[in-house]
DODREN-197278 format. One record per residue (C-alpha): x, y, z; residue in one letter; residue number from 1. Coordinates in steps of 0.1 Angstrom, whole numbers, plus 5000, padded with zeros to 4 digits. Layout:
! DODREN-197278
> X;Y;Z;A;NUM
...
This chain:
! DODREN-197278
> 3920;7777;4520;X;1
> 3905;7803;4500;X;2
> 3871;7802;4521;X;3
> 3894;7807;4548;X;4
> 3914;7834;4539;X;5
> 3881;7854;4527;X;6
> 3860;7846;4557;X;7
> 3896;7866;4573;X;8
> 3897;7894;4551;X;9
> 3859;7899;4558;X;10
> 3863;7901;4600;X;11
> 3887;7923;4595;X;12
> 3868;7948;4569;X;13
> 3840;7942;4596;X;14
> 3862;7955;4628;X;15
> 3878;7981;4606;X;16
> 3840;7998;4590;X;17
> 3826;7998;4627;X;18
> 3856;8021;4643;X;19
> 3851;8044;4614;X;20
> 3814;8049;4622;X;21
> 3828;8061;4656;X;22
> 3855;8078;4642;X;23
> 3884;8060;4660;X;24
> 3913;8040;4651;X;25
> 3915;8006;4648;X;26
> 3940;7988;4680;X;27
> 3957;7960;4681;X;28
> 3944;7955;4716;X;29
> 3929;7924;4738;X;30
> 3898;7933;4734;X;31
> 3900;7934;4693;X;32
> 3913;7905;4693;X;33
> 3890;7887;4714;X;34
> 3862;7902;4691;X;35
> 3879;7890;4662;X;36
> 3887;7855;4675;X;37
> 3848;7853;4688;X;38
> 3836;7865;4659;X;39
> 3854;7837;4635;X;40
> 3848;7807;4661;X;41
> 3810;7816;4657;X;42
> 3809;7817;4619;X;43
> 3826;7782;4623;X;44
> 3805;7770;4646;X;45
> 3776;7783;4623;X;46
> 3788;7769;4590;X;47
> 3793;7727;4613;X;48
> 3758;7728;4629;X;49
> 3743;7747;4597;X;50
> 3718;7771;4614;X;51
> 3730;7801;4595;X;52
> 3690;7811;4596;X;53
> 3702;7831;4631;X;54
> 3738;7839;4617;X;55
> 3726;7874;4615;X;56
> 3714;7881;4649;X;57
> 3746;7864;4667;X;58
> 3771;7878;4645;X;59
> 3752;7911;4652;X;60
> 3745;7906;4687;X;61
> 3787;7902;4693;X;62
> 3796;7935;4671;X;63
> 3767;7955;4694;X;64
> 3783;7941;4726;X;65
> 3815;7950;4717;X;66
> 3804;7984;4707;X;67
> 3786;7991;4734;X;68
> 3813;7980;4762;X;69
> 3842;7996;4737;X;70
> 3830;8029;4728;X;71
> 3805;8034;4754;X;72
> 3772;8060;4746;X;73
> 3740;8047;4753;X;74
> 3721;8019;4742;X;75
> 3705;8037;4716;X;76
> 3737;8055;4702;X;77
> 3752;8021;4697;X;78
> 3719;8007;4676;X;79
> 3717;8038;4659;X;80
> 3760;8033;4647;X;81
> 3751;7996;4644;X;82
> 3726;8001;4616;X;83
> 3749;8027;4600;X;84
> 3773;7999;4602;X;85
> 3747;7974;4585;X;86
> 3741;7999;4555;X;87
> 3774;8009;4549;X;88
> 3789;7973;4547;X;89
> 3764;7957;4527;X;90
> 3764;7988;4504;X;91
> 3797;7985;4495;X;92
> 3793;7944;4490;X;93
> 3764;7950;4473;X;94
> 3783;7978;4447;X;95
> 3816;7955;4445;X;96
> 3789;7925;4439;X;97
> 3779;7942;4406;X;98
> 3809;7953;4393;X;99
> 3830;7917;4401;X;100
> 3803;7895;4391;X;101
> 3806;7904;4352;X;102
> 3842;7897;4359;X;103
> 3842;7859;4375;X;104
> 3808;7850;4368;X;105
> 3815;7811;4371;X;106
> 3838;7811;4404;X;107
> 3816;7818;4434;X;108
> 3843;7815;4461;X;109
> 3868;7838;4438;X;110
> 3849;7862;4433;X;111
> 3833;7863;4476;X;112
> 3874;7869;4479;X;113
> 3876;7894;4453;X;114
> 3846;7916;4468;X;115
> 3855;7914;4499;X;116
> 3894;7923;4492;X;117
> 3882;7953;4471;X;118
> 3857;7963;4508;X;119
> 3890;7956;4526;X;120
> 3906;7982;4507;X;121
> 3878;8010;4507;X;122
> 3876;8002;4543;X;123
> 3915;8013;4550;X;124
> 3914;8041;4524;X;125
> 3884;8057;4513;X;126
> 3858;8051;4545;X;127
> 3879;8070;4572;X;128
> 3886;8105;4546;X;129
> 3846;8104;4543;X;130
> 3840;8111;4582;X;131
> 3816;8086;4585;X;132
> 3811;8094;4622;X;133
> 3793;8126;4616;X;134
> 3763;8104;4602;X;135
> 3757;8092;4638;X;136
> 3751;8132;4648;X;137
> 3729;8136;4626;X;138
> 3709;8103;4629;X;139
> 3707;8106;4666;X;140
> 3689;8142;4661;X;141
> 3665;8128;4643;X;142
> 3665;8093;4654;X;143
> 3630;8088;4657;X;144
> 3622;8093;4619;X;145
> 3655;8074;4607;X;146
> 3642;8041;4626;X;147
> 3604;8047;4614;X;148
> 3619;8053;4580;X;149
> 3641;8020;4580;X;150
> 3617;7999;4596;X;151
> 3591;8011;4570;X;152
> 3620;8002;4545;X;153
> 3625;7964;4560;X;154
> 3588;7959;4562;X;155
> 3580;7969;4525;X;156
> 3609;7949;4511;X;157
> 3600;7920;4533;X;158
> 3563;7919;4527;X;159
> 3576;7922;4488;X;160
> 3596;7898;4490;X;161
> 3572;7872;4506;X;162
> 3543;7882;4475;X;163
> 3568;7872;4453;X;164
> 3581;7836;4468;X;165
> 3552;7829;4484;X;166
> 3525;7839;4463;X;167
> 3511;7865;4494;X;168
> 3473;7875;4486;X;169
> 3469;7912;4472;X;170
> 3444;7918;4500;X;171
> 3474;7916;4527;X;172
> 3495;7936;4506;X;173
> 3467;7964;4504;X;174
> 3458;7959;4542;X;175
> 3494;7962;4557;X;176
> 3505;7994;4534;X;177
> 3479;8013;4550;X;178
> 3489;8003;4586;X;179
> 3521;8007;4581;X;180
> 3513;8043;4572;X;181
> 3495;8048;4600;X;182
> 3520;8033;4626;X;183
> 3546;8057;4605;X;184
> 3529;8087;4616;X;185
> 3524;8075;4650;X;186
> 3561;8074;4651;X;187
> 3566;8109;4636;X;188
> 3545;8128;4659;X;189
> 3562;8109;4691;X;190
> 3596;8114;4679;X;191
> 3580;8152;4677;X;192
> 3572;8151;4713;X;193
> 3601;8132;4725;X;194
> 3622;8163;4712;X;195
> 3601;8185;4727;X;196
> 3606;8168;4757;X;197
> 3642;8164;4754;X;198
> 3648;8204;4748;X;199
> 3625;8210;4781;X;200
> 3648;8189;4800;X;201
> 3682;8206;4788;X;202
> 3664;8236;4799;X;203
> 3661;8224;4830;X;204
> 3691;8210;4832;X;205
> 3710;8244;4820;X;206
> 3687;8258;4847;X;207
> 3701;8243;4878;X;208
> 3733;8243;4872;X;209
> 3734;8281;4857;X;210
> 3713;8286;4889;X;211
> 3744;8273;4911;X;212
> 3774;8295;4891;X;213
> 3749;8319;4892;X;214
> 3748;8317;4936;X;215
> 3780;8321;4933;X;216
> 3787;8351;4912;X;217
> 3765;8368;4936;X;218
> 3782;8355;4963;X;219
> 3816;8369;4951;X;220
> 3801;8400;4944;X;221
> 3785;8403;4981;X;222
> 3824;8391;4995;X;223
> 3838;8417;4969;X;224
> 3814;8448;4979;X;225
> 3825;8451;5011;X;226
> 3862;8458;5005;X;227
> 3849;8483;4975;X;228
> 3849;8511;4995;X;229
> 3887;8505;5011;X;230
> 3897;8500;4974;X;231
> 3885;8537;4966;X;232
> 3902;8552;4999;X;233
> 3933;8533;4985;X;234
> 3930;8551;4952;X;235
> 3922;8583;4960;X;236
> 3952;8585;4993;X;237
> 3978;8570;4960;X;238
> 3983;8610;4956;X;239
> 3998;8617;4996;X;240
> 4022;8586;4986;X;241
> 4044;8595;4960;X;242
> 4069;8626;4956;X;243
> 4054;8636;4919;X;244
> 4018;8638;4904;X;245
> 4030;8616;4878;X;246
> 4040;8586;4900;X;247
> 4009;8588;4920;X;248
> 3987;8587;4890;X;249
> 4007;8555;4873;X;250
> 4000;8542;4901;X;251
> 3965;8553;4908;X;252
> 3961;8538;4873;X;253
> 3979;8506;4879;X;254
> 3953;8501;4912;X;255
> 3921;8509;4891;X;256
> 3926;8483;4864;X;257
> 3932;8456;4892;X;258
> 3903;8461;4910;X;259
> 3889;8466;4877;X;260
> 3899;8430;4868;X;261
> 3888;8413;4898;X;262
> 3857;8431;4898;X;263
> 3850;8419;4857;X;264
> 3832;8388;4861;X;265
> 3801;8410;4879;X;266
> 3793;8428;4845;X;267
> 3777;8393;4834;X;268
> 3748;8402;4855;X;269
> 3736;8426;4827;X;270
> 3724;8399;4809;X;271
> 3700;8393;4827;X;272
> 3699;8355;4824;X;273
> 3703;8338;4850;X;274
> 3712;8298;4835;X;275
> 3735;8318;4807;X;276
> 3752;8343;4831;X;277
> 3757;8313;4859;X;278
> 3769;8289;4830;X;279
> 3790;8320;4815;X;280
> 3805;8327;4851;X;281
> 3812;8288;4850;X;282
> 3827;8282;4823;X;283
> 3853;8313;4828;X;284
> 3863;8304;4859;X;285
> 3870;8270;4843;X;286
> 3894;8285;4817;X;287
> 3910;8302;4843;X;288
> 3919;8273;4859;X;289
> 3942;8262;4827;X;290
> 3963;8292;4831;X;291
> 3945;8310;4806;X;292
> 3932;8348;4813;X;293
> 3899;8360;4799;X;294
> 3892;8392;4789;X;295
> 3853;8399;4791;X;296
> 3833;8429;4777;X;297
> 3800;8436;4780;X;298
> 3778;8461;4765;X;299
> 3747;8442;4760;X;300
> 3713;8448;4788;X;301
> 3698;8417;4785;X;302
> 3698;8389;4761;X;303
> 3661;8383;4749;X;304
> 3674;8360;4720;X;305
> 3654;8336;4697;X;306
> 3679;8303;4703;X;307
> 3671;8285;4732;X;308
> 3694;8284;4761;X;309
> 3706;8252;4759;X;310
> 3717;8254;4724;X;311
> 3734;8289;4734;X;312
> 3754;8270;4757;X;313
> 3761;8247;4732;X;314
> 3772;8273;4708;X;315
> 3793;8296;4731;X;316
> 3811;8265;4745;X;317
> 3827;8256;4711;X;318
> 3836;8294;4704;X;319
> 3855;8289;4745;X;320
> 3868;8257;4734;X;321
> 3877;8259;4701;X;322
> 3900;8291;4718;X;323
> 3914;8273;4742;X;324
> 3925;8243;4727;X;325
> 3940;8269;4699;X;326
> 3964;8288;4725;X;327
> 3972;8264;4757;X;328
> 4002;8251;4756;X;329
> 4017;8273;4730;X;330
> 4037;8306;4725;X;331
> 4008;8327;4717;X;332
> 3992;8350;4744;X;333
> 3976;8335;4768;X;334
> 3943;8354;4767;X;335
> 3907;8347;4757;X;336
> 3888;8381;4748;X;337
> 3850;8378;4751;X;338
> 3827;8409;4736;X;339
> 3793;8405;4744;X;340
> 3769;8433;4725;X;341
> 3736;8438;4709;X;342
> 3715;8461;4688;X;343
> 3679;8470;4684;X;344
> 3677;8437;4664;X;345
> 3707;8409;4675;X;346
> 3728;8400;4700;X;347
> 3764;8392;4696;X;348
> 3788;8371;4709;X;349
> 3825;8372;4703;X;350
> 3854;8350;4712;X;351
> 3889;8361;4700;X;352
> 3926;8350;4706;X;353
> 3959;8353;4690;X;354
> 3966;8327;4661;X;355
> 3992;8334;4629;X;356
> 3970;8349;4598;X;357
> 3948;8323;4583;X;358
> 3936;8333;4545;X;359
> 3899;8334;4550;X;360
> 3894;8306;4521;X;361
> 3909;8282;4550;X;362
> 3890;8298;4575;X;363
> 3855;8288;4562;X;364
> 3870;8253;4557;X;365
> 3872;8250;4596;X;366
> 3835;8248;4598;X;367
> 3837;8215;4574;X;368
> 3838;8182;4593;X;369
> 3873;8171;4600;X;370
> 3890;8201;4588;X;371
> 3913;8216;4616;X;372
> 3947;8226;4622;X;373
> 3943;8215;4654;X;374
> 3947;8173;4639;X;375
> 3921;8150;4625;X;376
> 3886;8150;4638;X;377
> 3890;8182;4659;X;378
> 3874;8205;4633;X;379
> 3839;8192;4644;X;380
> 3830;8220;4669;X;381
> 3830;8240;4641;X;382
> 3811;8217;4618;X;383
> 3785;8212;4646;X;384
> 3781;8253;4654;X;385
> 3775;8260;4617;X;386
> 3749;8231;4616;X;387
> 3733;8248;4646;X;388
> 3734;8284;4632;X;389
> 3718;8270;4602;X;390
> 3687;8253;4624;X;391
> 3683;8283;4643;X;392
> 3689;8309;4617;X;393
> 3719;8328;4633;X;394
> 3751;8336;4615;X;395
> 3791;8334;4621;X;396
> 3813;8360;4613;X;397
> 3850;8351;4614;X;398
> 3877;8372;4604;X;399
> 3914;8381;4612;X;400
> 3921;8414;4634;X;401
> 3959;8424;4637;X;402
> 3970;8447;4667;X;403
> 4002;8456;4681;X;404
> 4018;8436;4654;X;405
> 3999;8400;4663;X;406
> 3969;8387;4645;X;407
> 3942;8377;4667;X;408
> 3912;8355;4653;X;409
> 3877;8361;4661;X;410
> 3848;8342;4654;X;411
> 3811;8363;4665;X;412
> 3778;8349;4668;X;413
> 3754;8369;4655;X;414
> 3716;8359;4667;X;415
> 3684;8375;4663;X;416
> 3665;8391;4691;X;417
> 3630;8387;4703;X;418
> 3606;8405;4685;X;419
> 3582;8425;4706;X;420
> 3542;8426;4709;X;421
> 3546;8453;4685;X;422
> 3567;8436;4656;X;423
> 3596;8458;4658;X;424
């Protein structure tokens, strides 16, 4: 009964650890229960025909499945939070191990029920507070030195392992160390050009589709040219209209800021990008589309910036998004404000909206993982855009502006320009 009940509690630790490297929570659905129902018929069927010498790679082999078809992500993603998964659980067995076994040294199955109680318990308290699911970012970045690193890891320990049991000759020992060194750079320098390859293709990528937003802004502004000139008749002839010079300016006024408005979108060409300016363009018109008005200035010519343009798209869509999601649906103003500026050394990039007053200790919390007002695990935008500006040696600048009464809080990129042939 007791095997029973601790062969139970460790499914269950099992199903719980692997939604918290994805960052979800655990539901009582079909398809957990099927896992869970799989997963204990194959331990039995293990422990009758006694070949627990391929335990591992069937009990390993369901969990991937499941991962895979449950969370989606690619086949890598899913190894990569498998092996997470691997560490993490036998870490904590292995640490519970130690301090139980002082404890119950002379009941084996007491103290197997014991440890795996006590990873039950981290599982449901501790693991999820720790966003394990960050780990997986970071790991997939550098994916290619985490698995060349492991598998150096396995194949150390194993070769160890079999010098000790087996009695392995020194001369195999000495032989392999050096390959494995070898192979281990091998990996290095691929994984190097794997990311190469990978930042040329986002270029690429960003290319097209900033070329097709990009069509279109020009497109609008062709459509939009050719009633410019009735819009200026209709401005100036405001004055024969109304009875008093004051009317006919208001409304004069009134005219100018909605052509003004409809005409604001065009200043994006000054930046003379066109993937940034097409994605830009893009991704206003998409905001637009949830009710929510943007408010763009532009003083910069050009953007000649040392981030690449896939990882400025990456960085200006959380500042959009992290807006948005702050304001829609809520009884703050509507509005996005977006300041675009430079000087003789750094572009800026500026993304404002109204939000109570937030004491600036809290503020900087935002950009730690999982810390948001917005609920749990919304707060990684923020996390991720301070990881980036670190990488790419840019800052963020967030502070609170009040006007009119409201706050507003803005958050500005700050990124270094180009240096030219001659240094300056």
């Amino acid at each position: 009964m007791l095997e029973r009940i601790t062969l139970i509690t460790e499914l269950v630790s099992v199903i719980i650890c692997i939604h918290c490297i994805y960052g979800k929570k655990v539901k009582l659905d079909i398809s957990t229960i099927v896992l869970f129902m799989i997963l204990l018929i194959s331990l039995d069927m293990i422990n009758q025909f006694q070949i627990q010498s391929i335990s591992s790679v069937v009990l390993y082999g369901i969990i991937g499945i499941y991962c895979k078809r449950r969370f989606k992500g690619s086949l890598i993603h899913t190894i990569i939070n498998l092996v997470l998964f691997l560490i993490l659980f036998i870490v904590m067995q292995l640490g519970f191990a130690i301090i139980v076994h002082p404890a119950i040294p002379n009941h084996e199955m007491l103290r197997a029920f014991v440890i795996n109680i006590c990873v039950l318990l981290c599982c449901v308290f501790i693991i999820p507070r720790l966003h394990i699911e960050m780990l997986a970012v970071f790991v997939e970045k550098y994916r290619m030195y985490w698995i060349a690193g492991i598998v150096t890891v396995i194949v150390v320990l194993v070769l160890y392992q079999n010098k000790v049991r087996n009695g392995m000759p020194t001369e195999y020992f000495i032989v392999a160390i050096p390959i494995l060194v070898a192979l281990l750079v091998m990996v290095i320098k691929l994984g190097k050009v794997q990311t190469e390859k990978e930042a040329e293709e986002q270029e690429w990528a960003l290319q097209e589709q900033g070329e097709e937003h990009y069509d279109e802004l020009l497109k609008d502004l062709r459509i939009k040219q050719h009633a410019f000139q009735n819009h200026i008749t209709a401005i100036f002839s405001a004055r024969y209209a109304y009875d008093t010079y004051e009317k006919a300016v208001a409304e004069q006024e009134a005219y100018y800021g909605r052509v003004m408005e409809d005409h604001k979108y065009q200043k994006l060409l000054l930046l003379e990008n066109k993937p940034i300016t097409g994605y830009l363009y893009g991704k206003f018109r998409e905001i637009e589309d949830d009710d929510i008005r943007v408010e763009l200035k532009i003083s910069a010519h050009g953007m000649d910036c040392t981030v690449p343009g896939h990882i400025l798209v990456e960085m200006f869509g959380i500042l959009l998004d992290n807006a948005v999601e702050a304001i829609k649906g809520t009884e703050y103003s509507q509005n996005v404000c977006v300041t675009i500026s430079d000087s003789q050394r750094e572009f800026y990039f500026a993304v404002s909206n109204e939000y109570q007053y937030v004491p600036y200790e809290e503020l900087g919390k935002w950009f730690e993982a999982g810390q948001s007002r917005k609920g749990k695990l919304r707060g990684i935008g923020l996390y991720h855009l301070r990881t980036l500006c670190e990488e790419w040696k840019c800052d963020v600048i967030y502070k609170n502006q009040e006007a009119d009464g409201r706050n507003r809080i803005e958050f500005m990129l700050r990124i270094p320009k180009m240096e030219d042939e001659s240094g300056k």
